[in-house]
C-alpha positions as CSV (number, residue, x, y, z in Angstrom):
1,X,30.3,14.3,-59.0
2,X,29.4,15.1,-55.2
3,X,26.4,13.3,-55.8
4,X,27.5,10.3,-57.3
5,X,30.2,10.1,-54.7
6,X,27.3,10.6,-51.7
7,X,25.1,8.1,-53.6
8,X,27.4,5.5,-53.7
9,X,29.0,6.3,-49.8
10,X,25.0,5.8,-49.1
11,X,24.9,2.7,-51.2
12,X,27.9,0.8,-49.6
13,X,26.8,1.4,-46.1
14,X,23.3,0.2,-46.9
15,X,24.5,-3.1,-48.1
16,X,27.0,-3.5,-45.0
17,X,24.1,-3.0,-42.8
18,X,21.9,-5.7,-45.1
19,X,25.1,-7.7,-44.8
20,X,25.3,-7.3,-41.0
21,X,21.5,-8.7,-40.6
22,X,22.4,-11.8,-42.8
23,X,22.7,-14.5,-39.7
24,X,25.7,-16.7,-40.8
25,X,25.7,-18.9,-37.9
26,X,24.9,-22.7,-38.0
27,X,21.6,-23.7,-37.0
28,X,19.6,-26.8,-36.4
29,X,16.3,-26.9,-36.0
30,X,14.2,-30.0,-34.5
31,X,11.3,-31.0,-32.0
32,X,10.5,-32.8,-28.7
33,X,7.4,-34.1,-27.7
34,X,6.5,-35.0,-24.0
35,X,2.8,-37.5,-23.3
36,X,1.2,-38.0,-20.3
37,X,-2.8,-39.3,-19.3
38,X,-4.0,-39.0,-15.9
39,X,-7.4,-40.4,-14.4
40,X,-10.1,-37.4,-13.8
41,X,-10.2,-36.6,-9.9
42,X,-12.8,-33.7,-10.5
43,X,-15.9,-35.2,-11.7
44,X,-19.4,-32.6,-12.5
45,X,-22.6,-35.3,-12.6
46,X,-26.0,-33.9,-13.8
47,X,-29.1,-35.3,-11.9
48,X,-32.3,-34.2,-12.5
49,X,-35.4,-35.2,-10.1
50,X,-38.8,-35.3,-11.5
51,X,-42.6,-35.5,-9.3
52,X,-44.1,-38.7,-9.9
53,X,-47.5,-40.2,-9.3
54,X,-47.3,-42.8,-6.9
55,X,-49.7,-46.3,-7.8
56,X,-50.4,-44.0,-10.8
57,X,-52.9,-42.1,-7.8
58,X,-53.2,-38.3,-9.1
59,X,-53.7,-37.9,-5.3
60,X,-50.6,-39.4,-4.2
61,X,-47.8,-37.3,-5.7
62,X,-43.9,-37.3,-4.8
63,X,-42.9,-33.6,-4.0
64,X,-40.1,-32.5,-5.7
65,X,-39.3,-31.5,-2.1
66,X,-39.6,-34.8,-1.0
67,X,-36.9,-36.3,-3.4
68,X,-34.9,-32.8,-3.1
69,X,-34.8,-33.2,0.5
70,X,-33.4,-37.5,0.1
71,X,-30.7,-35.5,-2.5
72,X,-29.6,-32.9,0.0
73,X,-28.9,-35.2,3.0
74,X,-27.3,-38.1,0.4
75,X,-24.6,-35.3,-0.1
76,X,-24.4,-34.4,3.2
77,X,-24.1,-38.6,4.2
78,X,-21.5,-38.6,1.3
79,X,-19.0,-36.2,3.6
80,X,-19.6,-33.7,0.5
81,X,-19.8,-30.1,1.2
82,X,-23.3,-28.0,0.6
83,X,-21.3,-26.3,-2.2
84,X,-20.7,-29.3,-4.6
85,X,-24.5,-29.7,-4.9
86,X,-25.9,-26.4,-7.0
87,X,-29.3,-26.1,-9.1
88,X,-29.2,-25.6,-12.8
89,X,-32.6,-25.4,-13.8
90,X,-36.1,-25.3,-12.5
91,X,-39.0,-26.8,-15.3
92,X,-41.8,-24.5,-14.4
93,X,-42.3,-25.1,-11.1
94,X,-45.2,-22.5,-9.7
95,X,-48.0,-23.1,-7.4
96,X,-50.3,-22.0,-10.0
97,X,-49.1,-24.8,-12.8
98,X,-50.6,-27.4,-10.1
99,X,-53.9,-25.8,-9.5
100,X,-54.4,-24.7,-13.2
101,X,-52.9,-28.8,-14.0
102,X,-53.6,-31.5,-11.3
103,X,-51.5,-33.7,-14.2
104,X,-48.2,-30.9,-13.7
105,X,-45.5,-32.9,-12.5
106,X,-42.1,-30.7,-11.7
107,X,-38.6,-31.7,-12.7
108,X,-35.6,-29.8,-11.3
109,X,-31.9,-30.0,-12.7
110,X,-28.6,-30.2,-10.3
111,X,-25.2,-30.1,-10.6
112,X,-23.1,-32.1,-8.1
113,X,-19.5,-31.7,-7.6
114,X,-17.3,-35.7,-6.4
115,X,-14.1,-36.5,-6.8
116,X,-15.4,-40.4,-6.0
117,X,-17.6,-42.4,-8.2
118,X,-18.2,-44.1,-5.2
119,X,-19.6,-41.4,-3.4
120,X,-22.1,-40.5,-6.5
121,X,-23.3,-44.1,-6.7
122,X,-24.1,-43.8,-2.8
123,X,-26.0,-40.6,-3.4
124,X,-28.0,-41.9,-6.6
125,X,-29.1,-45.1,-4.9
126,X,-30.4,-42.9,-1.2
127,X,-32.7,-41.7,-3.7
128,X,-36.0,-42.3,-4.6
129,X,-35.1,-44.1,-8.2
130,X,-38.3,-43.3,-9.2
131,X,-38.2,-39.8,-9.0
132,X,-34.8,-40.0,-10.9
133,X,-35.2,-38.6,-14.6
134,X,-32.1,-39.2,-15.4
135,X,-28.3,-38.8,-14.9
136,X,-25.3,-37.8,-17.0
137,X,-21.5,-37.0,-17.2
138,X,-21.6,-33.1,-17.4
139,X,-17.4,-32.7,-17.2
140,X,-14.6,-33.8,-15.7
141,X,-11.4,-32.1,-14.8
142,X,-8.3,-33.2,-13.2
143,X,-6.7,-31.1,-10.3
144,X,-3.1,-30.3,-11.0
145,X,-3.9,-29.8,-14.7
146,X,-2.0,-26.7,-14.9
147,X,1.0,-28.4,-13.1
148,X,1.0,-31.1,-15.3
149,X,1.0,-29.0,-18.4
150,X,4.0,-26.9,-17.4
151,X,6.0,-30.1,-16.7
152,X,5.1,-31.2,-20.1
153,X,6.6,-28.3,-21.8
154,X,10.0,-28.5,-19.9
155,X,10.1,-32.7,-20.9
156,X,9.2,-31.7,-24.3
157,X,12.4,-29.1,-24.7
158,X,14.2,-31.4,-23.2
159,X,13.3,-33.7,-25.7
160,X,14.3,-31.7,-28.1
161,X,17.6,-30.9,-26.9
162,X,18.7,-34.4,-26.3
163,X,17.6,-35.0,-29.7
164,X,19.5,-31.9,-31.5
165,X,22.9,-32.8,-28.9
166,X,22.9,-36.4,-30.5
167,X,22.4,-34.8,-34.0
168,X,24.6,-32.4,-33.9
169,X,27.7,-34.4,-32.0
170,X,27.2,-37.2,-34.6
171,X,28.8,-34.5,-36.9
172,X,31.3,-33.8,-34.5
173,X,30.5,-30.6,-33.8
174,X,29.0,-28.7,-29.9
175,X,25.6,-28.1,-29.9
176,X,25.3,-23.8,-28.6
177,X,22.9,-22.0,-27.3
178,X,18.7,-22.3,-27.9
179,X,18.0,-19.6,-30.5
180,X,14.2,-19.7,-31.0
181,X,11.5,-21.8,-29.0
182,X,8.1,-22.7,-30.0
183,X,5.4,-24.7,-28.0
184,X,2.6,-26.6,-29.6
185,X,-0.7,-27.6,-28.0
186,X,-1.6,-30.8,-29.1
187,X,-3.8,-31.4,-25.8
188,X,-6.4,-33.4,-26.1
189,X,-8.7,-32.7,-23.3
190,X,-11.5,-34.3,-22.4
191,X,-11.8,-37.8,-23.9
192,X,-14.8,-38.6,-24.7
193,X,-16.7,-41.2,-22.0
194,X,-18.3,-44.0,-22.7
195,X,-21.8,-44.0,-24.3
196,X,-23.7,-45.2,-21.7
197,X,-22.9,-42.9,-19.3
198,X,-26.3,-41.5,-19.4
199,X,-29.1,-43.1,-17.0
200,X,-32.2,-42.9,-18.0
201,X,-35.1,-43.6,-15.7
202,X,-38.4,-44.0,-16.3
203,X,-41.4,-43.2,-13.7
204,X,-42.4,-47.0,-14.1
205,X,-38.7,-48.2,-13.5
206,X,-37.8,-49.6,-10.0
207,X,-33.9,-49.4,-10.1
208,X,-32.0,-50.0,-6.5
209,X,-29.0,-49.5,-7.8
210,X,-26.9,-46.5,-9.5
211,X,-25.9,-47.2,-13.6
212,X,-21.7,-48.0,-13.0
213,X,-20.3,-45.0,-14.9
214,X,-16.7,-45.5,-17.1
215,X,-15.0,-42.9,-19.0
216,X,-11.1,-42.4,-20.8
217,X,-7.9,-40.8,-18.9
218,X,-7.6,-37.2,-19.6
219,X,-4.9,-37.6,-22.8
220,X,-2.3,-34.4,-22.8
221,X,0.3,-34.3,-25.8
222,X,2.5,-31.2,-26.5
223,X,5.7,-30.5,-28.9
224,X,7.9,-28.2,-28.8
225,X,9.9,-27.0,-31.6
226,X,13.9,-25.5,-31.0
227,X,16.2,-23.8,-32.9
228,X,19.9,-24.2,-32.1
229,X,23.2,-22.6,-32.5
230,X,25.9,-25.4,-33.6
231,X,29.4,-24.0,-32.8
């Protein structure tokens, strides 16, 4: 009989703890979204510079050196510092691929740093365009990213809110307290430039000018989905 009586005391407090955990109170649950595209104000450019036979003379070759050299002070002319201009890659360049191949002509890869198209066209054309391989869109970034996305978040909840308050006081009742929040990314970083971006330049070509480069606003989207009380 003790044990029937302590199993069922045990019983009855277990279910008024289940009970307890049960959460009665009203809820609505809704989302908020916040948009925003900004222009890219950090732009990463790949150039790569390639030896060339001038007159198509074996005898009269470009130095990479030479066209290095035009790239170097173009950034310096450009009010760029020496650290937006880095190397990526070096295509076999040794003294001993020359002597071993009079025909060896060396290419070298940069990486330059603007926050100005402007400034990149400038650069490009106080080049030799011959010696230009070619040029592409590596990245682009915008500077107060991480600012933006923050702010984002907050309009988003916000969003939210004013849409649960208007939900919620349509039934006559007080929207209470937030109970749960939930952020989605829905970023969409970065869009995709145009096509064309890519120059290519041929030994042959004779281009004075720099291609005109276009590409999409940086695109951010997040939601945010709230749970609140309704007293």
């Amino acid at each position: 009989m003790k044990k029937l009586f302590a199993l069922a005391f045990v019983a009855f407090f277990s279910l008024s703890a289940v009970a307890q955990q049960v959460d009665l109170r009203k809820k609505i649950t809704v989302s908020g979204v916040a948009e925003s595209e900004v222009t890219p104000d950090i732009i990463y450019v790949g150039i790569s510079l390639k030896e060339y036979f001038k007159d198509n003379n074996s005898k009269n070759r470009i130095e990479i050196t030479t066209l290095e050299n035009q790239l170097f002070r173009a950034v310096q002319q450009a009010g760029l510092p020496k650290e937006s201009l880095t190397v990526n890659s070096l295509s076999a360049y040794a003294t001993r691929d020359k002597k071993k191949n009079p025909e060896f002509l060396a290419s070298k890869q940069y990486r330059l740093k603007v926050n100005d198209l402007n400034r990149y066209n400038d650069i490009i054309a106080a080049i030799d365009p011959k010696g230009i391989a070619y040029t592409n869109i590596e990245s682009y970034d915008y500077s107060k990213i991480e600012r933006l996305k923050l702010e984002l978040k907050v309009k988003a909840l916000q969003n939210a809110k004013q849409k649960a308050t208007f939900l919620v006081e349509s039934l006559g009742d007080k929207l209470g307290s937030a109970l749960d929040i939930q952020e989605i990314n829905n970023e969409v970083f970065p869009q995709a430039y145009r096509a064309n971006t890519m120059m290519m330049k041929s030994a042959a070509a004779d281009m004075e000018s720099a291609a005109e480069i276009d590409f999409k606003q940086i695109k951010l989207s997040y939601t945010i989905n709230a749970v609140f009380e309704i007293k």
